[in-house]
mmCIF file of the N, C-alpha and C atoms, coordinates in Angstrom:
data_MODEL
# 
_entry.id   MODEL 
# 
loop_
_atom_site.group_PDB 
_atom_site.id 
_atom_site.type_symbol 
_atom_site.label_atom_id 
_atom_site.label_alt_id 
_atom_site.label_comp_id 
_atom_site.label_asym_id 
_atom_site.label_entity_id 
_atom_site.label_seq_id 
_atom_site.pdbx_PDB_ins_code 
_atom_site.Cartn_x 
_atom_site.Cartn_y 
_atom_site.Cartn_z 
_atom_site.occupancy 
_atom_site.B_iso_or_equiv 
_atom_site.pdbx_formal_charge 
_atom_site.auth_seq_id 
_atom_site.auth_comp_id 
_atom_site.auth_asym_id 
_atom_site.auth_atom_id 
_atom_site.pdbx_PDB_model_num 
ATOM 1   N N  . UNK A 1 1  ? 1.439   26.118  -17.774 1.00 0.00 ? 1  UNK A N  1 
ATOM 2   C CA . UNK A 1 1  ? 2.219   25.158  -17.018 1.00 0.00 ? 1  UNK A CA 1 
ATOM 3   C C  . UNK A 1 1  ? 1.845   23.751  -17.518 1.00 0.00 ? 1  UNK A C  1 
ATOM 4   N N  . UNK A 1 2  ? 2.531   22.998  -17.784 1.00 0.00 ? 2  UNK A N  1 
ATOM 5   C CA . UNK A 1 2  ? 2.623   21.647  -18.074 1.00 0.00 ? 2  UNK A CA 1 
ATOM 6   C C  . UNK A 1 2  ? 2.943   20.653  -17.105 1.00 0.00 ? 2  UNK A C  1 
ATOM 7   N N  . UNK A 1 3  ? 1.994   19.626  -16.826 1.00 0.00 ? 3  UNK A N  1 
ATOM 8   C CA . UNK A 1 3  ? 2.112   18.567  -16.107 1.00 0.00 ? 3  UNK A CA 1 
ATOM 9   C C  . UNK A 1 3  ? 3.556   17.969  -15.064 1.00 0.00 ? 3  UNK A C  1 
ATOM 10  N N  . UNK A 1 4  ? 4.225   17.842  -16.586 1.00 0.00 ? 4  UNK A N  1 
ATOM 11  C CA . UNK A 1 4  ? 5.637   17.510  -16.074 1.00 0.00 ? 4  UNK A CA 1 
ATOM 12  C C  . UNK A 1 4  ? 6.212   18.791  -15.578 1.00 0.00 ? 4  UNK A C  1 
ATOM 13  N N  . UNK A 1 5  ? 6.002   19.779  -15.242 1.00 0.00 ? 5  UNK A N  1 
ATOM 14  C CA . UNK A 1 5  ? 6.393   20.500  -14.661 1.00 0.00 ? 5  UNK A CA 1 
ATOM 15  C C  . UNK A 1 5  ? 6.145   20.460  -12.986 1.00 0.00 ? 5  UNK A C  1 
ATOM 16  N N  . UNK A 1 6  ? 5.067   19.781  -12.562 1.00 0.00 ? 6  UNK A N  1 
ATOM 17  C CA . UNK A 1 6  ? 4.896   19.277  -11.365 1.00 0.00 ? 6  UNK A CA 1 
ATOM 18  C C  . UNK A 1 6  ? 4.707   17.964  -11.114 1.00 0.00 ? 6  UNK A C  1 
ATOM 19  N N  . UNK A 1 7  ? 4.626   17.233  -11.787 1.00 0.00 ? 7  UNK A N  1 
ATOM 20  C CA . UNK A 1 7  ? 4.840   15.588  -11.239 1.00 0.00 ? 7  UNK A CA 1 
ATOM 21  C C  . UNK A 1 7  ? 5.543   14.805  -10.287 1.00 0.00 ? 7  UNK A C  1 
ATOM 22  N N  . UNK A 1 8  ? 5.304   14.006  -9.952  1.00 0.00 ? 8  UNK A N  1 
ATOM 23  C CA . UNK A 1 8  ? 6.681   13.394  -9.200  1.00 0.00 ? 8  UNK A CA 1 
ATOM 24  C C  . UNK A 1 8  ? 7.289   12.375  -10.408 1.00 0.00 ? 8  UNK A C  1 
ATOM 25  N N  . UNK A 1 9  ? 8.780   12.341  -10.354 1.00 0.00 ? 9  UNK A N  1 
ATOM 26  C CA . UNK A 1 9  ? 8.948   11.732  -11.363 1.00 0.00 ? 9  UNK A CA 1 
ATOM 27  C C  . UNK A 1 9  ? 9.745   10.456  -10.771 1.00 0.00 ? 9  UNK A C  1 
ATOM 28  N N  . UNK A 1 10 ? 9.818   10.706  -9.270  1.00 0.00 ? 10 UNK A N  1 
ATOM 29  C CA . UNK A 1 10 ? 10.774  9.107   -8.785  1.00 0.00 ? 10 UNK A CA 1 
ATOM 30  C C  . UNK A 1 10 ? 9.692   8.646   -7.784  1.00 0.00 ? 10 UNK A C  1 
ATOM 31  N N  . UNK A 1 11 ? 8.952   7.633   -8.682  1.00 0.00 ? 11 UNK A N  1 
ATOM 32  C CA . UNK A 1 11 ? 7.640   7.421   -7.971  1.00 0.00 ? 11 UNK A CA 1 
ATOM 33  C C  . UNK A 1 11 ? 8.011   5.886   -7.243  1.00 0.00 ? 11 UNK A C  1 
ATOM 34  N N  . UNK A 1 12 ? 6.915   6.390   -5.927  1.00 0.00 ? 12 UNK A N  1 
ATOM 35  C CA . UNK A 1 12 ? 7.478   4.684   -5.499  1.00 0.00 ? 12 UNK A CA 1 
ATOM 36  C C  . UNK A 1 12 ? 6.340   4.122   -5.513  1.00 0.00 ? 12 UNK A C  1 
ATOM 37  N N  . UNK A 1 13 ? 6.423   2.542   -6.328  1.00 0.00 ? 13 UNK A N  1 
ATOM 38  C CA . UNK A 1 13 ? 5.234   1.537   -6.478  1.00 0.00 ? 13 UNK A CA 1 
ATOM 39  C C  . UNK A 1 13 ? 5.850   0.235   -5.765  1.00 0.00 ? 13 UNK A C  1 
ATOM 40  N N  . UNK A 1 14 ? 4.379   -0.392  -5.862  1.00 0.00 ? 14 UNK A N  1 
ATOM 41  C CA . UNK A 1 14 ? 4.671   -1.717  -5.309  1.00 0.00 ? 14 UNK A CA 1 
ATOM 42  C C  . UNK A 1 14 ? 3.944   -2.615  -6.284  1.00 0.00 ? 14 UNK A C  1 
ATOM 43  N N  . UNK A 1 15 ? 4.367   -3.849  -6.082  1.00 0.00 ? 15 UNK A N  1 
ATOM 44  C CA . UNK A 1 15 ? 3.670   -4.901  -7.065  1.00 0.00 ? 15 UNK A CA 1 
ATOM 45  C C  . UNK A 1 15 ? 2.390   -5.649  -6.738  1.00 0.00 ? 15 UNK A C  1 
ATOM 46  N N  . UNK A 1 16 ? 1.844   -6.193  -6.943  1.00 0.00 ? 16 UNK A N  1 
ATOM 47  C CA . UNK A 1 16 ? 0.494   -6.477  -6.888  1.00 0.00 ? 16 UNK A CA 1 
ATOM 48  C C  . UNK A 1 16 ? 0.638   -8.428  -5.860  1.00 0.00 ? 16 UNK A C  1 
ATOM 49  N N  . UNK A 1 17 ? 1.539   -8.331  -5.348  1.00 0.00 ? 17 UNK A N  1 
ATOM 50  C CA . UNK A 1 17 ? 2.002   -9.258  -4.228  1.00 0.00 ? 17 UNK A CA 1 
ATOM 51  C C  . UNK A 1 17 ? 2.506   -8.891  -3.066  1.00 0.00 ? 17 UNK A C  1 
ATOM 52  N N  . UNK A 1 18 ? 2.648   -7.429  -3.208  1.00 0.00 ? 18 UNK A N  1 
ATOM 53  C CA . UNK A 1 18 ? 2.937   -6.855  -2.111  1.00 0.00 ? 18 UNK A CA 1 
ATOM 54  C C  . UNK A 1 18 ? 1.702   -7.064  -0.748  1.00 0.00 ? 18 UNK A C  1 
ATOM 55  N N  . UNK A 1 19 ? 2.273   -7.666  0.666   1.00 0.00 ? 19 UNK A N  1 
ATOM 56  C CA . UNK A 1 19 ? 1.446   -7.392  1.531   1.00 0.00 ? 19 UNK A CA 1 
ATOM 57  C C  . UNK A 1 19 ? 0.501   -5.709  1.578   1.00 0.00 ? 19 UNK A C  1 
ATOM 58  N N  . UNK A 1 20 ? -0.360  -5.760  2.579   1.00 0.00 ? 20 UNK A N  1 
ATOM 59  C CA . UNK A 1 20 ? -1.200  -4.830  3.021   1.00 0.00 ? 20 UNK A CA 1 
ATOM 60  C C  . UNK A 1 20 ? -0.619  -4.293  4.048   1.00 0.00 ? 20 UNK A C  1 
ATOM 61  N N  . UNK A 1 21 ? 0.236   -4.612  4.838   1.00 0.00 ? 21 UNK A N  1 
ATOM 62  C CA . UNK A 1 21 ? 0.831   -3.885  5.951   1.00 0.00 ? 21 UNK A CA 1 
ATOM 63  C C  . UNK A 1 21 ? 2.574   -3.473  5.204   1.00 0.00 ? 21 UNK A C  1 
ATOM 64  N N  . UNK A 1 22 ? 2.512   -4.286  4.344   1.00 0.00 ? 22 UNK A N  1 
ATOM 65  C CA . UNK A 1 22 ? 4.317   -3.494  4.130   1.00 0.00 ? 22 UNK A CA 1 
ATOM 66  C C  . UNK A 1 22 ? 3.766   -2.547  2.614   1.00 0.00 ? 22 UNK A C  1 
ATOM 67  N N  . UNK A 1 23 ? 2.427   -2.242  2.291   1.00 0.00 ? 23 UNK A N  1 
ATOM 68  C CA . UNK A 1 23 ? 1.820   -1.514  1.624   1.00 0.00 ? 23 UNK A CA 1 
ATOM 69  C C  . UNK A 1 23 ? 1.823   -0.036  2.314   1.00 0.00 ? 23 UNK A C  1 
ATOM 70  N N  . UNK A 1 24 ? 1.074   -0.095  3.603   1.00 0.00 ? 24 UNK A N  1 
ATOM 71  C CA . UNK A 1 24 ? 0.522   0.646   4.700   1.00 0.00 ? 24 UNK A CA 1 
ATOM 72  C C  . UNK A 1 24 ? 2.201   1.169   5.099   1.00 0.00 ? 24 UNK A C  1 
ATOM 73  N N  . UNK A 1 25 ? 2.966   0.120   5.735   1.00 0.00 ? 25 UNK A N  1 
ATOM 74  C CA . UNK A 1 25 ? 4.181   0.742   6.166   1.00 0.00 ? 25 UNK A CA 1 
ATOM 75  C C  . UNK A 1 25 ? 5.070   1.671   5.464   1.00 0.00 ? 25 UNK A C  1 
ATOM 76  N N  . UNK A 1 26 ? 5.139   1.273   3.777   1.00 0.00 ? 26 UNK A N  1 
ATOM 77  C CA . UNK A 1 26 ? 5.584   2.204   2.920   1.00 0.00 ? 26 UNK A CA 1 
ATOM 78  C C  . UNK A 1 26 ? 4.920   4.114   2.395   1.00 0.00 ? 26 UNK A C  1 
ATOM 79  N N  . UNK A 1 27 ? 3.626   3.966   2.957   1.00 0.00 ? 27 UNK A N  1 
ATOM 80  C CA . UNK A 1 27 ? 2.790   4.885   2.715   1.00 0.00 ? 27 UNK A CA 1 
ATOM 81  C C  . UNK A 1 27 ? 3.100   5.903   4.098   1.00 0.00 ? 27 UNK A C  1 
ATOM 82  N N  . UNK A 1 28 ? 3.157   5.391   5.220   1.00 0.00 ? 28 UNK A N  1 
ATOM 83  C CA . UNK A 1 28 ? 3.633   5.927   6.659   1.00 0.00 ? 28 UNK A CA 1 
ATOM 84  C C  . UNK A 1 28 ? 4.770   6.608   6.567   1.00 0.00 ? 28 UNK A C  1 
ATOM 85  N N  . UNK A 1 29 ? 6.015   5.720   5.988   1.00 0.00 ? 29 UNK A N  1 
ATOM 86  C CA . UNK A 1 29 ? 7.070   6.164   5.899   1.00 0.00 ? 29 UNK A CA 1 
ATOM 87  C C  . UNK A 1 29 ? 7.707   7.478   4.847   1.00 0.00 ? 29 UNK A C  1 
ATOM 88  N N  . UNK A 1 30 ? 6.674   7.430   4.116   1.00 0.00 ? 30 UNK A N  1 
ATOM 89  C CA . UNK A 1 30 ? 6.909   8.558   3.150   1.00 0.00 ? 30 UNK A CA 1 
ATOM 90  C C  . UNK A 1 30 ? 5.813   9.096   2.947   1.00 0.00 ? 30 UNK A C  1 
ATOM 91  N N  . UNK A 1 31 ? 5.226   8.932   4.125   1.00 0.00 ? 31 UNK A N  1 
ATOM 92  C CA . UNK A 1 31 ? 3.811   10.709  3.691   1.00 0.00 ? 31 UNK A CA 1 
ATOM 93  C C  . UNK A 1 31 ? 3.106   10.360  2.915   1.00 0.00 ? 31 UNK A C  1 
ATOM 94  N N  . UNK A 1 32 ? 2.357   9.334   2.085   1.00 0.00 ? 32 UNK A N  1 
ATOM 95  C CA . UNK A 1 32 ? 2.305   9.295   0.856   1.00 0.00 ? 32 UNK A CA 1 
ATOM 96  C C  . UNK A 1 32 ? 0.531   8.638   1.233   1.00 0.00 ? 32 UNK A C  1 
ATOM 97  N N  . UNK A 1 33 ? -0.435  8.545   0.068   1.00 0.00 ? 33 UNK A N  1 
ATOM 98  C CA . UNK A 1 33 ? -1.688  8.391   0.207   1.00 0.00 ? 33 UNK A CA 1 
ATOM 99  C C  . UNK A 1 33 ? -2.235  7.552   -0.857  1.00 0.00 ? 33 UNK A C  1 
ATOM 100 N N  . UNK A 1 34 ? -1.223  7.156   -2.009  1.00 0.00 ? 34 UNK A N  1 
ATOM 101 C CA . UNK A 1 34 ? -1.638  6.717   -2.752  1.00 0.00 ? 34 UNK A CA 1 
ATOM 102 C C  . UNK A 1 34 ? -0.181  5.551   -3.118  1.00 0.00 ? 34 UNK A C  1 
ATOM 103 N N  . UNK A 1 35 ? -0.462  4.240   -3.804  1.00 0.00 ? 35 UNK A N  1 
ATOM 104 C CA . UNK A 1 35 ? 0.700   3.907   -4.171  1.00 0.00 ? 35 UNK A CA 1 
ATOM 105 C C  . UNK A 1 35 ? 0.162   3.282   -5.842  1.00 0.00 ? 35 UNK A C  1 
ATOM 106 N N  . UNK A 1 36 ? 1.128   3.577   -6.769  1.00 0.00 ? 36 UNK A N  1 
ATOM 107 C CA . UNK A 1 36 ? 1.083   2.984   -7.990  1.00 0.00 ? 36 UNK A CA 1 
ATOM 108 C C  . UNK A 1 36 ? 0.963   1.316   -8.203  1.00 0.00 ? 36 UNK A C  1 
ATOM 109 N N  . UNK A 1 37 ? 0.506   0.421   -8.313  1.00 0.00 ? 37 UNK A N  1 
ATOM 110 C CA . UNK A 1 37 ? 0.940   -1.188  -8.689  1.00 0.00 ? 37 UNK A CA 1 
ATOM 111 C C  . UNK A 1 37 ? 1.215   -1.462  -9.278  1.00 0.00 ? 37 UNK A C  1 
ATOM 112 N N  . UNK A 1 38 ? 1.921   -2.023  -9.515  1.00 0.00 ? 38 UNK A N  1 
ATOM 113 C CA . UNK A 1 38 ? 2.761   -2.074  -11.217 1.00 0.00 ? 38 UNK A CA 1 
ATOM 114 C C  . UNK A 1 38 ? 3.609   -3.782  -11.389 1.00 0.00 ? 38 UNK A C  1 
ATOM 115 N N  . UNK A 1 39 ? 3.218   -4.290  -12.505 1.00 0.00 ? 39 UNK A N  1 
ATOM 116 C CA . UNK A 1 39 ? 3.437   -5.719  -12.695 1.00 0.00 ? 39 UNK A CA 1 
ATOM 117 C C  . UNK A 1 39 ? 4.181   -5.630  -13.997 1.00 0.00 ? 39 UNK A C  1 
ATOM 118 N N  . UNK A 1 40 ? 5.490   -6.262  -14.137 1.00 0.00 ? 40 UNK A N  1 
ATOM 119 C CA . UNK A 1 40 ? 6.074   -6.092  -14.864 1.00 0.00 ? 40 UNK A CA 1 
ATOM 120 C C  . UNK A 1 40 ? 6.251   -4.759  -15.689 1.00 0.00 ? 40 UNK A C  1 
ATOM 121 N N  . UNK A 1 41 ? 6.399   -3.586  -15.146 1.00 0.00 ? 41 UNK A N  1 
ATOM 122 C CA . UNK A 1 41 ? 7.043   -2.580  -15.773 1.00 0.00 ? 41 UNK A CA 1 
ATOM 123 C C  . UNK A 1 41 ? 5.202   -2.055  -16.069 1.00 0.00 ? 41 UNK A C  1 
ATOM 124 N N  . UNK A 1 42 ? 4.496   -2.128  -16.057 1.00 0.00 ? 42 UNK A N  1 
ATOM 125 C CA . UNK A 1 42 ? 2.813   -2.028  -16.704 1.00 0.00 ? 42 UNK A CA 1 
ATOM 126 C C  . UNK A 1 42 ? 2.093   -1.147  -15.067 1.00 0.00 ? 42 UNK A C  1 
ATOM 127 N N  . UNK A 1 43 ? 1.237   -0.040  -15.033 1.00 0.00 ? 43 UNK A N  1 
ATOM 128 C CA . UNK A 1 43 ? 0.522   0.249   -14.039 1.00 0.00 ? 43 UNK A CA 1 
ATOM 129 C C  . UNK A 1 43 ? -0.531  -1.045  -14.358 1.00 0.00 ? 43 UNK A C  1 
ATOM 130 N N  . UNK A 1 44 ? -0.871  -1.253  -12.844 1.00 0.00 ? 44 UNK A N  1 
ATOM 131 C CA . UNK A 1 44 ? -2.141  -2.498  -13.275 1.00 0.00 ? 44 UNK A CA 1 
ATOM 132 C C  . UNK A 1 44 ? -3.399  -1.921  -12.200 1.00 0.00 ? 44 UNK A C  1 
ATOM 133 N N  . UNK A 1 45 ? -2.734  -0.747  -11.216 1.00 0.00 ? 45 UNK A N  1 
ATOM 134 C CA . UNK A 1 45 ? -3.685  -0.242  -10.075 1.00 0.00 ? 45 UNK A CA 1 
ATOM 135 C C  . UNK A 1 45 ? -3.216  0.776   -9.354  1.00 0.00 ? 45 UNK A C  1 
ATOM 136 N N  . UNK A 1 46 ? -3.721  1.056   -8.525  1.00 0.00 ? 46 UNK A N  1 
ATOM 137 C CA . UNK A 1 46 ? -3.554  2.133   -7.746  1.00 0.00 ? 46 UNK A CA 1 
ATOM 138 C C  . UNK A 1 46 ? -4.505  1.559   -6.395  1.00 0.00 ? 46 UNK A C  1 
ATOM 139 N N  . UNK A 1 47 ? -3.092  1.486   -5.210  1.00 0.00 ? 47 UNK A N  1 
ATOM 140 C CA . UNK A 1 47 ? -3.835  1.519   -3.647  1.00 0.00 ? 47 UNK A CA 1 
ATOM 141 C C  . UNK A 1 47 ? -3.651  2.818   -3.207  1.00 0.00 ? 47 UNK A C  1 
ATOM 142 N N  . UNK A 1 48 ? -4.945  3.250   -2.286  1.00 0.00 ? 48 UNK A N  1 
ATOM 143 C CA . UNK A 1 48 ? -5.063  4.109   -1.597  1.00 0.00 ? 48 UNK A CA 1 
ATOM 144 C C  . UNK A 1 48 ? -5.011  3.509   -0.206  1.00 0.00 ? 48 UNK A C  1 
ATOM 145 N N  . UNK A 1 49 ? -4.795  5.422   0.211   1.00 0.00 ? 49 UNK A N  1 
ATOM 146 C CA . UNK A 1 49 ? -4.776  4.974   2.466   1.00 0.00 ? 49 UNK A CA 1 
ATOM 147 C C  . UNK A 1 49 ? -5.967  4.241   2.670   1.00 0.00 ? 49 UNK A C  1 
ATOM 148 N N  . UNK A 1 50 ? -7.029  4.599   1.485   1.00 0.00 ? 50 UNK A N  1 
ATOM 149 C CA . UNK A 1 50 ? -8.601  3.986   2.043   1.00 0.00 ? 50 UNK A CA 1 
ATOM 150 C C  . UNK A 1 50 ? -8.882  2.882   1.945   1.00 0.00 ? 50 UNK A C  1 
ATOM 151 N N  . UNK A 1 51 ? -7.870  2.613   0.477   1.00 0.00 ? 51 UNK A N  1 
ATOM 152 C CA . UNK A 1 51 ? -8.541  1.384   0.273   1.00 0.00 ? 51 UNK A CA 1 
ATOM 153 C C  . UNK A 1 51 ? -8.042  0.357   1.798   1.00 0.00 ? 51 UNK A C  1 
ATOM 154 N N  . UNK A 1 52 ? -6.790  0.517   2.091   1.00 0.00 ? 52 UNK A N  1 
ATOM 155 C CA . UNK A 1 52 ? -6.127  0.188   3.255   1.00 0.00 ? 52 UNK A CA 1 
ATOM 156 C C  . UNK A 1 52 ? -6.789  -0.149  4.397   1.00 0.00 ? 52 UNK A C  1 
ATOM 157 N N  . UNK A 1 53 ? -7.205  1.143   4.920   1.00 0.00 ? 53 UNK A N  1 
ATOM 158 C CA . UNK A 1 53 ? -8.027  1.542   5.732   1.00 0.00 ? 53 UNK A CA 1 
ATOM 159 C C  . UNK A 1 53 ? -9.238  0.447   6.144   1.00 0.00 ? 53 UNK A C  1 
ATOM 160 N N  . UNK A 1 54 ? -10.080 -0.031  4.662   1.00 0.00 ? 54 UNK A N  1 
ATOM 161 C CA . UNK A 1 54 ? -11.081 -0.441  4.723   1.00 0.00 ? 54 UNK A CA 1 
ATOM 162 C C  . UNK A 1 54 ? -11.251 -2.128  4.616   1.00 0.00 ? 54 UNK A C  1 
ATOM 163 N N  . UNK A 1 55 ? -9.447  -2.379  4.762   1.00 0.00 ? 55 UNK A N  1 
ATOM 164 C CA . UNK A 1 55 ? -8.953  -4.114  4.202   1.00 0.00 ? 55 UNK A CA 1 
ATOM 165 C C  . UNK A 1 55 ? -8.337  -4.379  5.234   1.00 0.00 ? 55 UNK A C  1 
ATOM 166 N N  . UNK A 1 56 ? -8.055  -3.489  6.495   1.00 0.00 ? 56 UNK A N  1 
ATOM 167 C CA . UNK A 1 56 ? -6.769  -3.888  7.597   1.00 0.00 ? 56 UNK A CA 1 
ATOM 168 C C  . UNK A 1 56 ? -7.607  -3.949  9.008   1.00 0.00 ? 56 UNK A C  1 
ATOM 169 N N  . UNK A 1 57 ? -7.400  -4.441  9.782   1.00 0.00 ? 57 UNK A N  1 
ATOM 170 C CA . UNK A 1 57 ? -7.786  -4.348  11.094  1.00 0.00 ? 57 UNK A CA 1 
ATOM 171 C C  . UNK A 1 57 ? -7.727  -3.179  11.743  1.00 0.00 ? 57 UNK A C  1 
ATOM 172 N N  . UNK A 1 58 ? -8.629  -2.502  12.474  1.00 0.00 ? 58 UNK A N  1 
ATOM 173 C CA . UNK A 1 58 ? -8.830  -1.253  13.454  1.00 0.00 ? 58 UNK A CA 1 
ATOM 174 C C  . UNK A 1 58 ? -7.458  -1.399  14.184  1.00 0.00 ? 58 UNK A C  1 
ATOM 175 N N  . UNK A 1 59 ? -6.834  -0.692  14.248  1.00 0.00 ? 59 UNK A N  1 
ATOM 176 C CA . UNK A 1 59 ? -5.348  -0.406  15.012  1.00 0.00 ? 59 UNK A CA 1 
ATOM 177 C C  . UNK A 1 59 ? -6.023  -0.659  16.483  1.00 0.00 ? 59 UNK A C  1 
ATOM 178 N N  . UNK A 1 60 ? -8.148  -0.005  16.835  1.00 0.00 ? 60 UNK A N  1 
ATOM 179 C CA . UNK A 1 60 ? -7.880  0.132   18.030  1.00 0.00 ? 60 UNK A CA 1 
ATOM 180 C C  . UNK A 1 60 ? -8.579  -1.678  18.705  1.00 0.00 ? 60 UNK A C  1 
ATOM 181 N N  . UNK A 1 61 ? -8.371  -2.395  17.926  1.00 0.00 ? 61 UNK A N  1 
ATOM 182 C CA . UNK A 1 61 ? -8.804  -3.444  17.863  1.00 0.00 ? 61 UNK A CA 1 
ATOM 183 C C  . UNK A 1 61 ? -7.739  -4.341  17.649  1.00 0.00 ? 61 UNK A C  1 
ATOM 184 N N  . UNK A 1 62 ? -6.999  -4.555  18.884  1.00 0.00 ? 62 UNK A N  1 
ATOM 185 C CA . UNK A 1 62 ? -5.592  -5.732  19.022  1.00 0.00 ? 62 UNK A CA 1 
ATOM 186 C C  . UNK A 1 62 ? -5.858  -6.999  18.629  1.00 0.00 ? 62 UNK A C  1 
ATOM 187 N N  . UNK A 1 63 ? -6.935  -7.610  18.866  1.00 0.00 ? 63 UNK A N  1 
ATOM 188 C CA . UNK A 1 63 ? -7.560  -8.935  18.276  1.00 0.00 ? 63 UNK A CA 1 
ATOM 189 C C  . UNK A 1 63 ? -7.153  -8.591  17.103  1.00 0.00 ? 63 UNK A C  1 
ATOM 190 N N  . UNK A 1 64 ? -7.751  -8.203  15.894  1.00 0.00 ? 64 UNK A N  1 
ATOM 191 C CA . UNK A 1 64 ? -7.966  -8.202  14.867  1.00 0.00 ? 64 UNK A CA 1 
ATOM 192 C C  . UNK A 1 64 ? -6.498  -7.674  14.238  1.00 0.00 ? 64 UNK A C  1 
ATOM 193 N N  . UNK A 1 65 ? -5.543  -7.245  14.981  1.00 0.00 ? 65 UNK A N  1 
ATOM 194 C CA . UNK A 1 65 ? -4.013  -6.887  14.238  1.00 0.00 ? 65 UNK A CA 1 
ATOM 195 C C  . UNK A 1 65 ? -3.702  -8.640  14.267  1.00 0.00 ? 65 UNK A C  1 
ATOM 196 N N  . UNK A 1 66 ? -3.609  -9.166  15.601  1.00 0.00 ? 66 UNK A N  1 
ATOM 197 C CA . UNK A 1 66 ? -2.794  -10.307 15.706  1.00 0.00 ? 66 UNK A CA 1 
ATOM 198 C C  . UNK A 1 66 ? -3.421  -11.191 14.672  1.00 0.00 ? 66 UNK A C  1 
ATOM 199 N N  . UNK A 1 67 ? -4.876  -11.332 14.512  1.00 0.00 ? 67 UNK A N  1 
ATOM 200 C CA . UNK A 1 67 ? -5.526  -12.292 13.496  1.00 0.00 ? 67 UNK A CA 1 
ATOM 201 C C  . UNK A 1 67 ? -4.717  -11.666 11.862  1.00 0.00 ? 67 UNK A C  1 
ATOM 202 N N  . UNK A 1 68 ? -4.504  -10.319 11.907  1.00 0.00 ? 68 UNK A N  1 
ATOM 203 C CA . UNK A 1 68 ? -4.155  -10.073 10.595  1.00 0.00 ? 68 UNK A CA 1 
ATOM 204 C C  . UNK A 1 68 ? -2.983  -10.767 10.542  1.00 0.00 ? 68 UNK A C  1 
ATOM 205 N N  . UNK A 1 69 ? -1.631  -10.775 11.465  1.00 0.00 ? 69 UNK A N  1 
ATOM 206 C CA . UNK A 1 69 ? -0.525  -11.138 11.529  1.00 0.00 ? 69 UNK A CA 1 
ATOM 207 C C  . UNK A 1 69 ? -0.278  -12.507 11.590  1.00 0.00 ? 69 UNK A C  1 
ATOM 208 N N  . UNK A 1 70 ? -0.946  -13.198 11.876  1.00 0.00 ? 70 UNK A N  1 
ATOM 209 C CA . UNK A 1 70 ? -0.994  -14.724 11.751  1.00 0.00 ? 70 UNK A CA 1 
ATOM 210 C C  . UNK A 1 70 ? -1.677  -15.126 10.756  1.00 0.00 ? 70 UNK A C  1 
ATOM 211 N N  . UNK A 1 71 ? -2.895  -14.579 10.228  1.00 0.00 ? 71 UNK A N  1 
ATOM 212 C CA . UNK A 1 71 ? -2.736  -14.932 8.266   1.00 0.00 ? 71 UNK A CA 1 
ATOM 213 C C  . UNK A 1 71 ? -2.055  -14.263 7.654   1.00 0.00 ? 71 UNK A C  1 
ATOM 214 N N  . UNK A 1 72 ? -0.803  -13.211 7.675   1.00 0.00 ? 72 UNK A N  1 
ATOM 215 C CA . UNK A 1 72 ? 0.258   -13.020 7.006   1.00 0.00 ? 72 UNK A CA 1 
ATOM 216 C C  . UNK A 1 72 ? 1.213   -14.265 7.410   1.00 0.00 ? 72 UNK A C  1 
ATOM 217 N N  . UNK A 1 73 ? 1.745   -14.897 8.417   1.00 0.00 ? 73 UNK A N  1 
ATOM 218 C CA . UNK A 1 73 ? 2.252   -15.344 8.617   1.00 0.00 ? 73 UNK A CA 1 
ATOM 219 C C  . UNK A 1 73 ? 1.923   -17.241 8.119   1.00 0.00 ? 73 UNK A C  1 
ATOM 220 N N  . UNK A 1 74 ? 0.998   -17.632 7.513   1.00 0.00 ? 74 UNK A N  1 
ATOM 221 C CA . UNK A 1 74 ? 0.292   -18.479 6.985   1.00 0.00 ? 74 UNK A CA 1 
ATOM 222 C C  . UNK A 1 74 ? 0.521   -18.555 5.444   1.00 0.00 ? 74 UNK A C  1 
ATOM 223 N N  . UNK A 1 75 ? 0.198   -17.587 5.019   1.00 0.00 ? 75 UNK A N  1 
ATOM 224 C CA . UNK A 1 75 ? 0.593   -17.765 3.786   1.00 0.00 ? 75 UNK A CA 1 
ATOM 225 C C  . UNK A 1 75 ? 2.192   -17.967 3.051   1.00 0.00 ? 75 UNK A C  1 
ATOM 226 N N  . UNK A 1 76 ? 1.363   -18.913 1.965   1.00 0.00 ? 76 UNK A N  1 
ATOM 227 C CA . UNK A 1 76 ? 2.947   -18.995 1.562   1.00 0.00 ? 76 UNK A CA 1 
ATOM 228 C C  . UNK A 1 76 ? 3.769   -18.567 0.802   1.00 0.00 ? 76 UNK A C  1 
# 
């Protein structure tokens, strides 16, 4: 069996400006655990749920969503 015989071949990436929550939201929405990064047509990385996980505010920690959401909302 050969690789391309199981791959995914309609992969979904994001770019390396992509937020952390519309990172997270894309990963939710399609099951998914890993996302490709890709800058101009080039892989440049790979995010994981963990890396996520370990960069986002505790869901069970409301302080720390709204602080995330107001430095998304800060930047320009």
């Amino acid at each position: 069996m050969r690789i391309e015989e199981i791959m995914t071949k309609d992969v979904i990436t994001v770019n390396p400006e992509t937020r952390l929550l519309e990172a997270q939201k894309i990963m939710m929405e399609n099951s998914i655990r890993r996302l490709p990064v890709v800058d101009q047509g080039k892989l440049v990385g790979i995010i994981t749920e963990h890396d996520l996980n370990e960069n986002t505010p505790s869901r069970m920690n409301p302080m720390g969503i709204q602080q995330l959401h107001y430095s998304e909302t800060m930047r320009p």
